[in-house]
C-alpha positions as CSV (number, residue, x, y, z in Angstrom):
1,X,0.0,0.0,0.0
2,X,1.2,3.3,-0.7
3,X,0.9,6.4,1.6
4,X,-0.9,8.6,-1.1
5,X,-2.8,8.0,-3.9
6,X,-3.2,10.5,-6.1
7,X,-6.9,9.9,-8.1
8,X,-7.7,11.7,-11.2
9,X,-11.7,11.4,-12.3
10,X,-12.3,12.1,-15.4
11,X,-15.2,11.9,-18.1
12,X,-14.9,12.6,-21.7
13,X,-11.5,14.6,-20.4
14,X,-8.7,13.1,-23.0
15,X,-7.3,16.2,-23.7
16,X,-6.8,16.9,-20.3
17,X,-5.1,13.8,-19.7
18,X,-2.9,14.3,-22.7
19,X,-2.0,17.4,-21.6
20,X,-2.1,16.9,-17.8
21,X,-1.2,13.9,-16.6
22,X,2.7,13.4,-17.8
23,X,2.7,16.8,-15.6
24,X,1.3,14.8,-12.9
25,X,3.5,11.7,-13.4
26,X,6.7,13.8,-13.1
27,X,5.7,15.5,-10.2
28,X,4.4,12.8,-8.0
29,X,7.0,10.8,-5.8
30,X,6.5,7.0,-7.2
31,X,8.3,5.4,-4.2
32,X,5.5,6.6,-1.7
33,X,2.5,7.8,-4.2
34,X,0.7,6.4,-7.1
35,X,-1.4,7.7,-9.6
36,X,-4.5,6.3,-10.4
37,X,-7.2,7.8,-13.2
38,X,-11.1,6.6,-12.5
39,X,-13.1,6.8,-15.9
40,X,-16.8,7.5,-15.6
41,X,-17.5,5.9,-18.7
42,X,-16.4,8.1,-20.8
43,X,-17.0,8.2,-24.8
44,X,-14.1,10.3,-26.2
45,X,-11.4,7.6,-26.1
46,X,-9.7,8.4,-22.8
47,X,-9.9,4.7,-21.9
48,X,-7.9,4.1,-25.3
49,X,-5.4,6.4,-24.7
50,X,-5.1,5.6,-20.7
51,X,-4.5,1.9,-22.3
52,X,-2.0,2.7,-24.7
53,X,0.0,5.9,-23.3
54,X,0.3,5.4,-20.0
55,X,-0.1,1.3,-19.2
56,X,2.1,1.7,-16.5
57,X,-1.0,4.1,-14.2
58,X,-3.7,2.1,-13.0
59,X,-6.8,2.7,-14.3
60,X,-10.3,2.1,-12.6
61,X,-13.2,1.7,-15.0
62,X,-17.0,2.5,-13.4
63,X,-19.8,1.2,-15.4
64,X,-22.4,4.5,-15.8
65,X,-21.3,8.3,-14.9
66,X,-22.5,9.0,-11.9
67,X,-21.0,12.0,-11.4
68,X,-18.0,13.6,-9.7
69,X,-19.8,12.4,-5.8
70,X,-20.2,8.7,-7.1
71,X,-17.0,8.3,-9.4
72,X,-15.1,9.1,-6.8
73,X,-16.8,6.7,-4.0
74,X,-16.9,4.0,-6.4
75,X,-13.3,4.5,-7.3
76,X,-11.7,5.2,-3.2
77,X,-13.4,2.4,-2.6
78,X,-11.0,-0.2,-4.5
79,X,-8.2,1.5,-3.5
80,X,-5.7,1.4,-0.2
81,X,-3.3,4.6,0.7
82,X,-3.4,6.4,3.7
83,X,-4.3,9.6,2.2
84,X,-6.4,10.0,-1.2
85,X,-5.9,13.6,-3.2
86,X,-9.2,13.9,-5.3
87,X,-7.3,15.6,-8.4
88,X,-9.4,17.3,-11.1
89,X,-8.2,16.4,-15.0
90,X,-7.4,19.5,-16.2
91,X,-4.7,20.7,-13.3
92,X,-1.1,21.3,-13.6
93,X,0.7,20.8,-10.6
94,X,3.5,22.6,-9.6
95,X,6.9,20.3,-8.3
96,X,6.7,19.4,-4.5
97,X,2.9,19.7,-4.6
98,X,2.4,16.9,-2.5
99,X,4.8,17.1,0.6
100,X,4.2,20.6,2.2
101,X,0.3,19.0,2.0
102,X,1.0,15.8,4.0
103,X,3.7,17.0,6.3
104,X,1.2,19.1,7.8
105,X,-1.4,16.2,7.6
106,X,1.1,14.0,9.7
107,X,1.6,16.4,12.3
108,X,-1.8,17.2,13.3
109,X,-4.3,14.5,13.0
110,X,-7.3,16.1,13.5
111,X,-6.8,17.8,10.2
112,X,-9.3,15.5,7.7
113,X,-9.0,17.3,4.5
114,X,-7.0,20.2,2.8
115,X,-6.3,21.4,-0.1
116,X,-3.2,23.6,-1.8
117,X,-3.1,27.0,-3.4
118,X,-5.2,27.0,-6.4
119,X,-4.2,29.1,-8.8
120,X,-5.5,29.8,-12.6
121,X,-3.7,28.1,-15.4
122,X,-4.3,30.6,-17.8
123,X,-3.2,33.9,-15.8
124,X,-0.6,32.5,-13.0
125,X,-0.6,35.3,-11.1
126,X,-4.4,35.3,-10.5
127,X,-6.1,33.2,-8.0
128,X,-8.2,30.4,-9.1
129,X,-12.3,30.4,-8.9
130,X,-12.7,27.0,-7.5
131,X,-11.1,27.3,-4.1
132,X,-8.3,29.8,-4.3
133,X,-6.6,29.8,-1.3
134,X,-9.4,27.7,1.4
135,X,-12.6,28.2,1.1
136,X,-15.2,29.6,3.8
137,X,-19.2,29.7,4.0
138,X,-21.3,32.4,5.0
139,X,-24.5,31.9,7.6
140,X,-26.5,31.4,4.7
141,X,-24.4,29.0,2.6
142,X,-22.7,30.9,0.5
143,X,-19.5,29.8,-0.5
144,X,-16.5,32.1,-0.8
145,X,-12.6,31.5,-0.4
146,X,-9.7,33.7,0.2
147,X,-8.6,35.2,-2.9
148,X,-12.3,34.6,-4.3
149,X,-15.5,36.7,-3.6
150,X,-18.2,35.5,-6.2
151,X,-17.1,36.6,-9.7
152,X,-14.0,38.9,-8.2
153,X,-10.5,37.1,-8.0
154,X,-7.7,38.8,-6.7
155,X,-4.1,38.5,-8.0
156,X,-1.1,36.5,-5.5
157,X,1.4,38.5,-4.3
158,X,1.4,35.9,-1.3
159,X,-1.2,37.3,1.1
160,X,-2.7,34.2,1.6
161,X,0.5,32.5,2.1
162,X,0.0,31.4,5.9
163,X,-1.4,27.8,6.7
164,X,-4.3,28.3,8.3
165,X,-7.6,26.6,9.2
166,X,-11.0,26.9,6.4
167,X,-14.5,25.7,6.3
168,X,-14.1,23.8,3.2
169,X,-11.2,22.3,0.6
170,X,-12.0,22.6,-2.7
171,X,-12.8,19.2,-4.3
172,X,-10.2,20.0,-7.5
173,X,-7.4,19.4,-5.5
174,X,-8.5,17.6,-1.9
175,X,-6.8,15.4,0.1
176,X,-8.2,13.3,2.5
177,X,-7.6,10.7,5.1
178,X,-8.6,7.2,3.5
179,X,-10.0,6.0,6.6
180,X,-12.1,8.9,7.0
181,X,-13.4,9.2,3.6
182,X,-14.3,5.6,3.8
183,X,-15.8,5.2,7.1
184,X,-18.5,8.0,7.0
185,X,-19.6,7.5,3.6
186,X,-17.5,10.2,1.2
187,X,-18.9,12.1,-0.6
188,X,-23.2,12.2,-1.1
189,X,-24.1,10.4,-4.0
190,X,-26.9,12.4,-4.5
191,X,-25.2,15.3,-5.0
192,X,-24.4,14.4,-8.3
193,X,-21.3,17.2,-9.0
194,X,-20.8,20.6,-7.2
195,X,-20.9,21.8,-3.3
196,X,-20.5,17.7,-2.4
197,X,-17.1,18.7,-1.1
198,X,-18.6,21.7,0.8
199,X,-21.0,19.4,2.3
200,X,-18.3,16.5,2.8
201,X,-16.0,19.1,4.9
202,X,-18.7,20.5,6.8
203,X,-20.0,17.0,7.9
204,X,-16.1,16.1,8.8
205,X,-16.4,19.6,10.7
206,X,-19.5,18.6,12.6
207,X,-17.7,15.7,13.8
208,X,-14.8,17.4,15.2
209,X,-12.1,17.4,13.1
210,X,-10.2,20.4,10.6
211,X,-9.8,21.8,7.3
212,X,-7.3,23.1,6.0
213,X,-5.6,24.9,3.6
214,X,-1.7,24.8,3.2
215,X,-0.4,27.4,0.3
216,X,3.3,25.8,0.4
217,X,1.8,23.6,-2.3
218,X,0.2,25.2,-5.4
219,X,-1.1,23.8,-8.4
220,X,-3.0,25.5,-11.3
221,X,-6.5,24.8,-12.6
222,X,-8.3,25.9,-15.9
223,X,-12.0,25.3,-14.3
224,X,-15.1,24.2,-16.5
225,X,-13.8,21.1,-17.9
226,X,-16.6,19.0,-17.6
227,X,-19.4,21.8,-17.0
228,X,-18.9,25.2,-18.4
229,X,-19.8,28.1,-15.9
230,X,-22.8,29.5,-18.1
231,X,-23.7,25.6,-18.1
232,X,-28.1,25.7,-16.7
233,X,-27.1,22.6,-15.5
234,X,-24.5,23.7,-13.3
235,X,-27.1,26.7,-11.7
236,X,-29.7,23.6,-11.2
237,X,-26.7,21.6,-9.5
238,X,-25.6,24.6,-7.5
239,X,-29.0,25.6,-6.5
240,X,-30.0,22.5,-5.5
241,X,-27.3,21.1,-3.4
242,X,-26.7,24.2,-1.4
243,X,-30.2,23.7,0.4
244,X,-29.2,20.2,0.9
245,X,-26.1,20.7,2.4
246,X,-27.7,23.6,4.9
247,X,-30.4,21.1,5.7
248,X,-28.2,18.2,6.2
249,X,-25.2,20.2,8.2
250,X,-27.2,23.6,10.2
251,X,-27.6,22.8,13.9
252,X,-31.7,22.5,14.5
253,X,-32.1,25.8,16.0
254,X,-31.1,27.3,13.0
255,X,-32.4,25.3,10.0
256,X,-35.9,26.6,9.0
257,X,-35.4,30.5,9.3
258,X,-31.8,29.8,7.4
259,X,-33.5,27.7,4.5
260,X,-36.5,30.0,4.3
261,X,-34.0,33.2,4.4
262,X,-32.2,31.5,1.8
263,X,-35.1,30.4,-0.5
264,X,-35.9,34.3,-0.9
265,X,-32.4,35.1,-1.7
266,X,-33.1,32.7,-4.5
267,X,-35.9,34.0,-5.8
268,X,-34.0,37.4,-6.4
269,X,-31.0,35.6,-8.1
270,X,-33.6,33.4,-10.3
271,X,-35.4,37.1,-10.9
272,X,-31.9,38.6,-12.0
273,X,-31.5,35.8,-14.2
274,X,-34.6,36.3,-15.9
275,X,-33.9,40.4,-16.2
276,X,-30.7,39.6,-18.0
277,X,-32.5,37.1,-20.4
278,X,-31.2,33.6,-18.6
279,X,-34.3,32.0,-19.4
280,X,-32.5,28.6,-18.5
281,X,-30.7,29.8,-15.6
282,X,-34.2,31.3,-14.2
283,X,-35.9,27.8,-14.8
284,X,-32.7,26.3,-13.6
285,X,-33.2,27.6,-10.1
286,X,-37.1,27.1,-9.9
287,X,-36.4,23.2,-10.9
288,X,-33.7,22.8,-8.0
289,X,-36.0,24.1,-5.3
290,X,-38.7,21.4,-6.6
291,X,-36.1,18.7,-6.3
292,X,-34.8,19.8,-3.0
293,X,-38.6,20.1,-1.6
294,X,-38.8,16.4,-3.2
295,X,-35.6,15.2,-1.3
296,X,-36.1,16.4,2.2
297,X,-37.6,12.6,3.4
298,X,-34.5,11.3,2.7
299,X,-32.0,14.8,3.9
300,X,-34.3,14.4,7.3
301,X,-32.8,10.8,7.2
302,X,-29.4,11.8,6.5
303,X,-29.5,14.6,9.3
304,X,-31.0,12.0,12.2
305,X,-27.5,10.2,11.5
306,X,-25.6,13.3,11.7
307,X,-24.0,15.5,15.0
308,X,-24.9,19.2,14.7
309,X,-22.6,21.5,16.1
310,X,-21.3,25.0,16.3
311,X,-18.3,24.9,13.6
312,X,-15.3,26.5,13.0
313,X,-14.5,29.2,10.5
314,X,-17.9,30.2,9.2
315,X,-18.6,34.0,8.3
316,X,-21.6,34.9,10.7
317,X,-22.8,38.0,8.2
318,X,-24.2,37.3,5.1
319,X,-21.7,37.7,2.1
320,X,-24.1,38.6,-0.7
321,X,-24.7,42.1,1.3
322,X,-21.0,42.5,2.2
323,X,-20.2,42.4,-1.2
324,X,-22.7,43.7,-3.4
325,X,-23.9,46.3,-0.7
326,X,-21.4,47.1,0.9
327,X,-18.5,47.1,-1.7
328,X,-16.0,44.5,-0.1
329,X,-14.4,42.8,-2.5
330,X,-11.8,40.6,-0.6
331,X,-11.6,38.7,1.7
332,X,-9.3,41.1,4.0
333,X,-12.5,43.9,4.0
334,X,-14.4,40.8,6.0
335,X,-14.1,41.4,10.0
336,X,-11.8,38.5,11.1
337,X,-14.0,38.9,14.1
338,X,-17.0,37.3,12.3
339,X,-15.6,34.1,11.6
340,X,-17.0,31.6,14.0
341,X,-14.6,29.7,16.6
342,X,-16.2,26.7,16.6
């Protein structure tokens, strides 16, 4: 058994492999890590060229695509490291990548998950959307990370440099303790693709345990390779597994008047949609409330099985009014004196 394995997920990505992965491959320490690429069944010929290009990386074939919350659980499940790093398709790491990350994992063992620096491929100097440099929730769900407020990325001149505890770890670059993962079910399955890792750190949160974020390792991520941003399908996805995750994760006292709080907010963003002609978009959101109104028997379920605590790390103001209101556009305008203690 190895110590890491490094697990690439990818559906219909071959370009990103071809490009990608000898990046990987040189990077990653063979005597103590291995690579291994799970195929959701794709149809562009990645299996083909996995087969004939790279024999030497193991590759895991699921049956069906069940997105980036099943592909994953199907593939962690058949293999053994002490630490799994969930690594998107279309990253380029950057050399050392991987030992700042468990060095720090090593030394404190209530760390569960963390991720490295993300930065954005195409302009180096610029932090990356999904995750930048640890990402953080507001009391209403919404996600945000340092280096990241909605739409507004800033540029790295190393401000966000200092280890430090997050809420979540981005799931384009996460690693995890194996045992972890495995024994409280990964990631949801009904999730499909987007927020599962918010909702997968949050849960490890509510437990007891810490995420992190450890800038000493950087890597660099292009974003939308399997759904493009402007993607209806990725607002439905977004929409909808944001509810779940507050239902599942918000401590009793605070789950109706956050949900119904946040169902409003909704409505305005599906309303802005519509102003702007997003048609889809606007449908998009009324279609994820439906199927979140649809799933709460089995997110009731979910929560009975769940602790519900008072977590580290999340903003106690709501972010949409700090930023669009308000005018702060980073995350050093936030009062560090708003950020829960747990």
């Amino acid at each position: 058994m190895k110590k890491v394995a490094v697990v690439i997920l990818n559906y219909n990505g071959k370009k990103f492999l071809e490009e990608f992965l000898p990046n990987v491959i040189a990077n990653t320490p063979g005597d103590w890590a291995e690579i291994v690429v799970a195929d959701n069944a794709s149809t562009d010929g990645s299996v083909a060229l996995m087969q004939e290009r790279f024999p030497d990386i193991r590759l895991i074939i699921n049956g069906f695509n069940g997105g980036f919350a099943t592909g994953y659980n199907l593939a962690l499940r058949q293999i053994e490291a002490e630490y799994y790093v969930l690594l998107n398709s279309d990253i380029e790491v950057a050399p050392h990548w991987i030992e700042p990350v468990i060095e720090l994992m090593d030394a404190d063992h209530d760390i569960a998950a963390c991720q490295p620096k993300i930065l954005s491929y195409f302009e180096k100097n610029k932090f990356e959307y999904a995750g930048a440099s640890g990402g953080f929730i507001d009391k209403y769900g919404y996600p945000f990370c340092r280096g990241r407020l909605f739409q507004h990325l800033e540029e790295d001149h190393g401000q966000y440099d200092d280890t430090m505890e997050v809420f979540w770890a981005t799931g384009a670059c996460m690693f995890v303790r194996a045992d972890l993962y495995l024994e409280h079910g990964g990631l949801d399955d009904a999730f499909f693709a987007h927020m599962e890792e918010i909702d997968f750190c949050w849960r490890m949160k509510n437990l007891g345990y810490k995420i992190y974020c450890c800038p000493q390792s950087k890597v660099y991520h292009i974003g939308g390779g399997t759904l493009p941003k402007s993607s209806s399908r990725k607002t439905y996805l977004n929409f909808r597994n944001n509810l779940s995750l507050l239902y599942k994760n918000l401590p009793s006292h605070r789950v109706f008047w956050t949900i119904a709080y946040r169902i409003a907010l909704d409505w305005v963003a599906a309303l802005k949609f519509l102003c702007n002609g997003g048609l889809k978009d606007f449908w998009a959101v009324i279609r994820a409330h439906f199927a979140f109104y649809k799933r709460i028997p089995s997110l009731r379920k979910q929560r009975r099985q769940l602790p519900h605590n008072k977590v580290s790390r999340m903003y106690l103001r709501n972010i949409v009014v700090e930023n669009f209101l308000k005018g702060k556009k980073k995350y050093t305008d936030l009062d560090p004196k708003k950020f829960s203690n747990g």
